[in-house]
C-alpha positions as CSV (number, residue, x, y, z in Angstrom):
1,X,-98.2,-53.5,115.2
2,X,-96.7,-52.2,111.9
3,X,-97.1,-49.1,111.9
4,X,-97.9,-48.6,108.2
5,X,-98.5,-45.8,106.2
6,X,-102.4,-45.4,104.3
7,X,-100.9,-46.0,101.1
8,X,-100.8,-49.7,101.6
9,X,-104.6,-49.9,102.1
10,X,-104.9,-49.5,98.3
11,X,-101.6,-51.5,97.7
12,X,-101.3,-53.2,94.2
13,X,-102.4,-56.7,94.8
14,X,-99.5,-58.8,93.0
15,X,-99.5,-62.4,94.7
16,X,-97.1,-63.0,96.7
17,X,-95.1,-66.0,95.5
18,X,-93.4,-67.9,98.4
19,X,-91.7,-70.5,95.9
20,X,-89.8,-67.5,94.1
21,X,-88.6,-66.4,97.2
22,X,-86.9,-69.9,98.3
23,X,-85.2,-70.1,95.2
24,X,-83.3,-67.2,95.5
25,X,-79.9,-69.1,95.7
26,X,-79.4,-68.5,92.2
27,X,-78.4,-64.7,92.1
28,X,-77.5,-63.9,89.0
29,X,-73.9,-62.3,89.1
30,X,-72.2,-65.2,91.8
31,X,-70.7,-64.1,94.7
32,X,-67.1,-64.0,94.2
33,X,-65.1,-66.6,96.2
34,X,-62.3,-65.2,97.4
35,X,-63.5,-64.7,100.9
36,X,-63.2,-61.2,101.9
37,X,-66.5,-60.2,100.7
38,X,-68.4,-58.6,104.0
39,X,-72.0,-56.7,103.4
40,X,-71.5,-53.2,105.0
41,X,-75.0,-52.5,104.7
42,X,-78.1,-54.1,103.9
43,X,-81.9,-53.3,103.5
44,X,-84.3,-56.4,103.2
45,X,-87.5,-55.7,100.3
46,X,-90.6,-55.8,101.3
47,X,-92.9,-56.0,98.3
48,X,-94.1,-54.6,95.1
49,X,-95.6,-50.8,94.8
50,X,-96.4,-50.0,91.6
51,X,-94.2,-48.9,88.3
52,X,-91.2,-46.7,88.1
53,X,-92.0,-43.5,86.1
54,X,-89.2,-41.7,84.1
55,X,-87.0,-40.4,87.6
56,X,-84.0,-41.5,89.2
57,X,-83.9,-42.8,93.0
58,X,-81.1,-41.7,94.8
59,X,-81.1,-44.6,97.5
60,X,-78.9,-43.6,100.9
61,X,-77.3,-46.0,102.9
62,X,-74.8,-46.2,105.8
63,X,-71.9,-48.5,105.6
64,X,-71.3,-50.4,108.9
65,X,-67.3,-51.1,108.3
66,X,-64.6,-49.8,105.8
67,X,-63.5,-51.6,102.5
68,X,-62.8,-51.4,98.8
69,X,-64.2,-53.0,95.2
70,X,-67.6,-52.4,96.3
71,X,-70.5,-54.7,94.9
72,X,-74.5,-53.6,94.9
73,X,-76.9,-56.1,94.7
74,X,-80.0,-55.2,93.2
75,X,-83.1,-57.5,93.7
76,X,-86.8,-58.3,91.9
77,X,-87.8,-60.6,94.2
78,X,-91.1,-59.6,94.9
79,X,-92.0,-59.3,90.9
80,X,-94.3,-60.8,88.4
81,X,-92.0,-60.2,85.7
82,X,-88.6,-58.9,84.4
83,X,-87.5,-55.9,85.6
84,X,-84.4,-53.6,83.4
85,X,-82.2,-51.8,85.4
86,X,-81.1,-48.6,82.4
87,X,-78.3,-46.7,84.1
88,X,-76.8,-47.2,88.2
89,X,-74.1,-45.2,90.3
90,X,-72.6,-45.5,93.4
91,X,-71.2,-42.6,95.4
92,X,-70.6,-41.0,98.3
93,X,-73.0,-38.8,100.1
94,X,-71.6,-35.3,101.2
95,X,-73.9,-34.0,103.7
96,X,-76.7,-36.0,105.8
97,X,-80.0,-35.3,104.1
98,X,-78.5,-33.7,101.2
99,X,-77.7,-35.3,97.5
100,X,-74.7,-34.3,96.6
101,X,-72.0,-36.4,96.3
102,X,-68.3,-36.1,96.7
103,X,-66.5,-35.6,92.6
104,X,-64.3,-38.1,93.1
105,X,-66.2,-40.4,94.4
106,X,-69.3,-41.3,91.5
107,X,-68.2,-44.6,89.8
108,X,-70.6,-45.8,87.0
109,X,-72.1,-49.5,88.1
110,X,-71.7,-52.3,85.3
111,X,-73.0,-56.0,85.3
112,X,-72.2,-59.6,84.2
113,X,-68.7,-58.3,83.1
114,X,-69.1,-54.7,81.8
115,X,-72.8,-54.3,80.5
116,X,-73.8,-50.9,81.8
117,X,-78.1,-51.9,81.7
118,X,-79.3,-55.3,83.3
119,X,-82.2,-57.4,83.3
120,X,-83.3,-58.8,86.4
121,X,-86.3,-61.7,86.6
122,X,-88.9,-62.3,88.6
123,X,-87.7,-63.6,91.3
124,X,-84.2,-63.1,91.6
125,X,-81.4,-60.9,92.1
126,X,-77.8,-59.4,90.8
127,X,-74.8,-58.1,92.0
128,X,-72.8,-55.1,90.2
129,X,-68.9,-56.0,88.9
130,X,-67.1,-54.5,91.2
131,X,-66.1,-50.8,91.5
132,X,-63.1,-49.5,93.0
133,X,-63.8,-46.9,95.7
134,X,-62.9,-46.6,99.2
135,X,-65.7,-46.9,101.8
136,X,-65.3,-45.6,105.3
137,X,-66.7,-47.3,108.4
138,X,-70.1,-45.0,108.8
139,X,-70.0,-42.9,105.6
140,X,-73.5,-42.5,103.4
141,X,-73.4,-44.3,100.2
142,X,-75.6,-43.2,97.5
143,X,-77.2,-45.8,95.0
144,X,-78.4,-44.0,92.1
145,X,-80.7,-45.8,89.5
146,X,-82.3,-45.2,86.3
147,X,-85.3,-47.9,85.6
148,X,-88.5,-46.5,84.2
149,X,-91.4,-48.8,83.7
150,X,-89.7,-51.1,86.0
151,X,-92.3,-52.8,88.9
152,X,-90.9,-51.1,91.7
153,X,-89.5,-53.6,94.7
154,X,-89.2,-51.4,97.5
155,X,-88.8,-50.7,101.5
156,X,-90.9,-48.3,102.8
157,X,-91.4,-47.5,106.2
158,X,-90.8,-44.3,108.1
159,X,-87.6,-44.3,109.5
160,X,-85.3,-41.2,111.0
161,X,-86.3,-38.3,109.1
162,X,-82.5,-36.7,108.3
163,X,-80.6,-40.0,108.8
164,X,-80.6,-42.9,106.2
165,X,-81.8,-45.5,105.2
166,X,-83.5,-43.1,102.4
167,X,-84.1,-42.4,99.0
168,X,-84.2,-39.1,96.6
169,X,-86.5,-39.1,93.6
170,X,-85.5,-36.5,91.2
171,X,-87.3,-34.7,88.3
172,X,-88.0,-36.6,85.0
173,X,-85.0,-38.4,83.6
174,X,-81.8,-40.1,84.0
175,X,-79.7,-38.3,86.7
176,X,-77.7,-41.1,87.9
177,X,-74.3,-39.3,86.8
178,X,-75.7,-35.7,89.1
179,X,-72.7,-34.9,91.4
180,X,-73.9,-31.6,92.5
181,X,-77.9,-33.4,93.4
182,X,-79.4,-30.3,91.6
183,X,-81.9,-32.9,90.2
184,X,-82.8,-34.0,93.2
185,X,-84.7,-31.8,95.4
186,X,-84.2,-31.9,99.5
187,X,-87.7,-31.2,100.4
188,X,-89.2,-34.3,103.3
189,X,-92.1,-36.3,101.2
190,X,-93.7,-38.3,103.8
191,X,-97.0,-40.0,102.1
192,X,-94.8,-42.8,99.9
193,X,-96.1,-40.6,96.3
194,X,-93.3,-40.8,93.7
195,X,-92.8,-37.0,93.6
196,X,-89.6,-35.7,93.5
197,X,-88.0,-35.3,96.9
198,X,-86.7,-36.8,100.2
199,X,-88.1,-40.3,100.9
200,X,-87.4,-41.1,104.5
201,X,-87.5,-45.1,104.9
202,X,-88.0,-45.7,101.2
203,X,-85.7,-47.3,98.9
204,X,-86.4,-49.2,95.6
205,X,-84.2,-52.1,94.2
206,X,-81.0,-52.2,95.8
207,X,-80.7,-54.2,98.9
208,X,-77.0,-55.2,99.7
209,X,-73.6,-53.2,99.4
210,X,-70.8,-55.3,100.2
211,X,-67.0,-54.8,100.0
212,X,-63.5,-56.3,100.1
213,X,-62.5,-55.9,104.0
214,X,-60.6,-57.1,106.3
215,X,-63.4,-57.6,109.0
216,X,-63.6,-60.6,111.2
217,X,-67.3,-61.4,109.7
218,X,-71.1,-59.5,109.5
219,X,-73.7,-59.6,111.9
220,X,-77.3,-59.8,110.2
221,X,-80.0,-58.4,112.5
222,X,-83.5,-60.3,111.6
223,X,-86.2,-58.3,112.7
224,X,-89.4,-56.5,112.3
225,X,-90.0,-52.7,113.1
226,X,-87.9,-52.3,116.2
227,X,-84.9,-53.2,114.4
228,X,-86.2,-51.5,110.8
229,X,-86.6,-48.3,113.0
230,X,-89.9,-47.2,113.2
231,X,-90.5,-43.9,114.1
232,X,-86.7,-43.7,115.6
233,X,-87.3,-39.7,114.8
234,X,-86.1,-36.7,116.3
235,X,-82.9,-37.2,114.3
236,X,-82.4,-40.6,116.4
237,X,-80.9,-43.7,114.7
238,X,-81.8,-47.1,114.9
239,X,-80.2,-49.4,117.8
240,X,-78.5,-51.3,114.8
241,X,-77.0,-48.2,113.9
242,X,-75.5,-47.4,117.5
243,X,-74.7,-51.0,117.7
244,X,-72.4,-50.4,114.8
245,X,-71.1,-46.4,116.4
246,X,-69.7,-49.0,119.1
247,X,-68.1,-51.9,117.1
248,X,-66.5,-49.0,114.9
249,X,-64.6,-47.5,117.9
250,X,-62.9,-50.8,118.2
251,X,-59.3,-51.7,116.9
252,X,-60.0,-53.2,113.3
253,X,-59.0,-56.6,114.6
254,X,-62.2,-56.4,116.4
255,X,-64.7,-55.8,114.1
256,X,-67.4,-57.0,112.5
257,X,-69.9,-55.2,110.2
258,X,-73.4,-55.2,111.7
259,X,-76.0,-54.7,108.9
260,X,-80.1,-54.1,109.4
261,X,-82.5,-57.1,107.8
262,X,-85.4,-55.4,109.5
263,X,-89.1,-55.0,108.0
264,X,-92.0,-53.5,109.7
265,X,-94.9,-55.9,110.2
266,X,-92.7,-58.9,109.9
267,X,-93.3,-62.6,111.2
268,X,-91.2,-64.6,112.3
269,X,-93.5,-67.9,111.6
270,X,-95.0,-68.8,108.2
271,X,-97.8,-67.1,108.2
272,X,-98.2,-63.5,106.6
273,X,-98.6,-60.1,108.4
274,X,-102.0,-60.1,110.4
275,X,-102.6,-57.0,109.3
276,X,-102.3,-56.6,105.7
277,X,-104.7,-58.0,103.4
278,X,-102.4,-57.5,100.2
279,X,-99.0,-59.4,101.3
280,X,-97.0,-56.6,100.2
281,X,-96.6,-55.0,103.0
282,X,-94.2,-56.7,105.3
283,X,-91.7,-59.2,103.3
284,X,-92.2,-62.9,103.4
285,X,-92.7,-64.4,107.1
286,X,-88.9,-64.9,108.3
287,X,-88.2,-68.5,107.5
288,X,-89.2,-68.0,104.1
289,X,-86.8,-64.4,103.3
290,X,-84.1,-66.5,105.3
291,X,-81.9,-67.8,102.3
292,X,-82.0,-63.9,101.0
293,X,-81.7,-62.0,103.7
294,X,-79.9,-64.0,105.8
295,X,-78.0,-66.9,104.8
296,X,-76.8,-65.1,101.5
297,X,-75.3,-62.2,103.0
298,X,-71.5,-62.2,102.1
299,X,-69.4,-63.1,105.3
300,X,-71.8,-63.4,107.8
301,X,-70.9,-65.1,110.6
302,X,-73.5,-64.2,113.3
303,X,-77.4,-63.7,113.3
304,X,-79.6,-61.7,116.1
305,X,-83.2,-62.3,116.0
306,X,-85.3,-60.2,117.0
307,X,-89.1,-61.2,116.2
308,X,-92.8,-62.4,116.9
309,X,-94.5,-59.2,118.3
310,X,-96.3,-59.1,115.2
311,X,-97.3,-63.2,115.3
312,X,-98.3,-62.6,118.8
313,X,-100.5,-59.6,118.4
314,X,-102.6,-60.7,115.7
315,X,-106.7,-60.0,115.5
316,X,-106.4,-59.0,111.9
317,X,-106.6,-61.5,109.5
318,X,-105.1,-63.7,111.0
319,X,-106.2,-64.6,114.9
320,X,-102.5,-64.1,117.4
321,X,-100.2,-67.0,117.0
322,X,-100.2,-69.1,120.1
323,X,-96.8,-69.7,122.1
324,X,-96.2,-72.4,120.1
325,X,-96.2,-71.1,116.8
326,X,-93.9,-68.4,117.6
327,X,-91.5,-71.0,118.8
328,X,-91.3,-73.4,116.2
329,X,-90.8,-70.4,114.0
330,X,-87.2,-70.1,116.1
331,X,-86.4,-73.5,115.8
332,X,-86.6,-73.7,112.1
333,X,-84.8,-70.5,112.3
334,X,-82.0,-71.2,114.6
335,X,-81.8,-75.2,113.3
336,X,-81.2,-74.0,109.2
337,X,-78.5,-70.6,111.0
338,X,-76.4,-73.8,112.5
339,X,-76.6,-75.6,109.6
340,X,-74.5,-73.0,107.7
341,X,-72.0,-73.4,110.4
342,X,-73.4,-69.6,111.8
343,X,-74.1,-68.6,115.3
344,X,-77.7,-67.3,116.5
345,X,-77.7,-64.9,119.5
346,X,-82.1,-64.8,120.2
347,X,-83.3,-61.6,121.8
348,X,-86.6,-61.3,124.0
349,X,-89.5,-59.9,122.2
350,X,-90.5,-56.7,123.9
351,X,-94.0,-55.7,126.4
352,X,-96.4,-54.9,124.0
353,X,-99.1,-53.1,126.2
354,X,-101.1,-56.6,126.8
355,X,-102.9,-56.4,129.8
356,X,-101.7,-58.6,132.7
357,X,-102.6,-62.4,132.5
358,X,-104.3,-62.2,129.2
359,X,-103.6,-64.9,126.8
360,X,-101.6,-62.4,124.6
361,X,-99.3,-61.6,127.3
362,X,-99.2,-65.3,128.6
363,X,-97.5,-66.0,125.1
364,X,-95.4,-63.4,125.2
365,X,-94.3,-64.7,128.5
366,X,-94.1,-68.1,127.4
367,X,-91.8,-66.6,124.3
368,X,-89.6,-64.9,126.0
369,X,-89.1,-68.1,129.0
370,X,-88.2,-70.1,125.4
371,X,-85.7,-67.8,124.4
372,X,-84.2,-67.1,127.8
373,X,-83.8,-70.7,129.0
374,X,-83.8,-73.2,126.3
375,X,-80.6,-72.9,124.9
376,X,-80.6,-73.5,121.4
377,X,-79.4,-69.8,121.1
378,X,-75.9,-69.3,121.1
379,X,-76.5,-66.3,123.1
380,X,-79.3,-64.1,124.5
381,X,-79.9,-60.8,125.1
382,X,-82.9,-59.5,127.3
383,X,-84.5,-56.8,125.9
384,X,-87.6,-57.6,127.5
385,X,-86.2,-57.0,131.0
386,X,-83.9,-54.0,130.1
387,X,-86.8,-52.1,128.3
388,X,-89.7,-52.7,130.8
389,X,-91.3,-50.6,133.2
390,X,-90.3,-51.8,136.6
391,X,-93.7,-50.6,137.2
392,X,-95.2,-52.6,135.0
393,X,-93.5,-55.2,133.1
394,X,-96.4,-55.2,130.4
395,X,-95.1,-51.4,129.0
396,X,-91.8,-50.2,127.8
397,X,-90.6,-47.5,130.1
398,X,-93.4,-44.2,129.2
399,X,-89.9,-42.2,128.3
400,X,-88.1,-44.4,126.2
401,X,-91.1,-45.7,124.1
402,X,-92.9,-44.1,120.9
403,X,-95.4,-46.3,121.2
404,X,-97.3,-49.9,122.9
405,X,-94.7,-51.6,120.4
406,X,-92.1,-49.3,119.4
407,X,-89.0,-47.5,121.4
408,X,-88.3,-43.8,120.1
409,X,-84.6,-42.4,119.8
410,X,-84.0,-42.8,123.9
411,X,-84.8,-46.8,123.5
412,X,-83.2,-47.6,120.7
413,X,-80.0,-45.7,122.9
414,X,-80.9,-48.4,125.3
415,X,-81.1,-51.2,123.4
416,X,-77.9,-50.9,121.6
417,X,-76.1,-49.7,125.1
418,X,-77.2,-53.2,126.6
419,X,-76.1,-55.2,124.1
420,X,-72.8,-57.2,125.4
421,X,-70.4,-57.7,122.4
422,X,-68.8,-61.0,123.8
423,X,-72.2,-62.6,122.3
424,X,-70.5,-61.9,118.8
425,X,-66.8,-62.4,119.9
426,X,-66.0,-59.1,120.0
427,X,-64.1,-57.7,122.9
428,X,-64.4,-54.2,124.0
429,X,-61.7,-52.9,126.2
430,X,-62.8,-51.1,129.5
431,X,-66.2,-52.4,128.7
432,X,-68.4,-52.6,131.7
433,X,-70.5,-55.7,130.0
């Protein structure tokens, strides 16, 4: 179901510590308070992969809405120890794939009120001081960071192979200040090595930008590979990506950032990916990443929850999750979302190639009849009945599918062109939804 790459077969076995994870509330640098903090772009860790060696990451990103006074966060919460950030930029991406960055736009990152370095412990997380630069609705920002010897707390998954999210690794030594990229060579690395080059899907450390906007709040979309966008190739981008191609069309009273929370091989009850042995694979089940990737997120307003093919599949090491399971995984979900005063819009889980009237597919079935009629969502969208073979339901269309589990570019075009922007308040005019 996860599509992972071989590399995580000999993964470093740190433990994974659950209780870390929960008390993430404390961040370090505090959110400020002002209230017009929105996260234009997010990318939710997944575990530990070994040390940083004496190189710089370039990390891309794509901002979902314009701002100013831009704040990074940068997170450890996946390590057995502390972690020291030496020297971070932020910048502005020139040219897709490419990593230059435009002159005027490199501003030096600083933390806890001017320190240029930063400690970061196990566990836990910090936000940059903030940096004035202007940030345009679906412009590439470039994270740059300097951290040898640092465990490395990363996201790695193959995603588009040009687009971002993205990383480049440059030769040895601190090239954080590189406006011209000449340290940082172009050429696609696929098999997650730390060798200099494009990283498609893999980004170390950083995991929020936010920024001073006037948006009308951010939708966080909690999910597992179809929303992290696996194998969305072909110079494809993910559906979360289009979603946010439509919402930036929209006069700014409309908007509202959009940004991706996805992780391959994720769960969305408490039990660990099926599949991997080493629970660094995949991110902590759902309920427990909630408070970080969710409920922390400055001004989010909205959640869409996209989850439990990877419960439901199972047969690894851990059997598939009955209906149940799946289920009370939402609830706890959707129950803590409302507490915060958020909405929850649930979206069916997707035909996973199960054959007819097997127990798998029972469950699914049983998922989906949850989600569609029980209302503790706020909204729904149906996925399940947009995205399946008329045919036969148990397949995603054969054209708009990479795989049993995954869409390819054409899907995720689907997905995002079905979703009906009412469910997050958000009216488009001449909209046929």
């Amino acid at each position: 179901m996860i599509g992972h790459r071989s590399r995580y077969a000999g993964a470093r076995r740190f433990l994974f510590v659950a209780t870390a994870l929960a008390a993430l509330c404390s961040l370090g640098a505090a959110q400020a308070d002002s209230g017009n903090e929105f996260a234009t772009w997010e990318n939710a860790l997944e575990g530990l992969h070994d040390i940083s060696g004496d190189f710089t990451v370039r990390n891309i990103g794509r901002s979902s809405i314009a701002g100013d006074d831009v704040r990074v966060r940068l997170s450890n919460l996946y390590g057995t120890q502390s972690i020291t950030i030496v020297k971070a930029t932020i910048g502005l991406q020139v040219n897709q794939a490419q990593p230059a960055l435009f002159h005027d736009s490199l501003r030096k990152l600083t933390f806890n009120g001017g320190k240029e370095s930063v400690t970061i412990g196990a566990g836990e997380s910090v936000f940059s001081d903030p940096v004035h630069l202007r940030v345009a609705a679906r412009q590439n920002v470039a994270v740059s960071i300097y951290a040898p010897g640092a465990q490395i707390n990363d996201h790695t998954f193959p995603a588009p192979e040009l687009n971002p999210p993205g990383s480049f690794i440059s030769g040895a030594g601190d090239h954080t200040s590189d406006v011209e990229g000449d340290s940082f060579p172009s050429t696609l690395v696929f098999d997650n090595t730390r060798v200099p080059g494009w990283h498609p899907g893999e980004l170390f450390w950083v995991d929020l930008i936010d920024v001073q906007a006037e948006a009308r709040g951010t939708i966080v979309a909690l999910g597992d590979s179809i929303t992290d966008g696996y194998q969305v190739n072909l110079g494809g981008n993910r559906w979360t990506d289009l979603l946010s191609d439509r919402i930036a069309a929209l006069e700014p009273e409309q908007q509202k950032a959009i940004v991706n929370a996805g992780i391959s091989g994720n769960t969305v009850s408490r039990q660990p990916n099926p599949y991997d042995p080493t629970n660094q694979c995949c991110g902590a089940p759902a309920p427990v990443r909630l408070e970080h990737d969710v409920l922390s997120v400055p001004g989010v307003t909205d959640v869409l929850l996209l989850e439990g093919t990877n419960d439901l599949g199972g047969d690894g090491a851990y059997p598939p999750s009955p209906a149940s399971q799946v289920i009370g995984g939402m609830k706890e979900i959707v129950q803590r979302v409302h507490a915060r005063g958020l909405r929850i819009v649930g979206a069916t889980v997707l035909p996973m190639c199960n054959a007819a009237g097997s127990a798998k597919e029972q469950n699914r079935l049983t998922v989906n009849a949850f989600i569609r009629s029980s209302g503790i969502f706020d909204g729904v969208i149906d996925w399940d009945a947009v995205m399946k073979d008329p045919a036969d339901p148990t397949v995603i269309r054969a054209e708009w599918r990479h795989d049993c589990y995954h869409p390819n570019a054409i899907g995720d075009r689907k997905m995002a062109d079905a979703v009906d922007l009412r469910l997050f308040g958000i009216q488009e005019q001449g909209s046929d939804h």
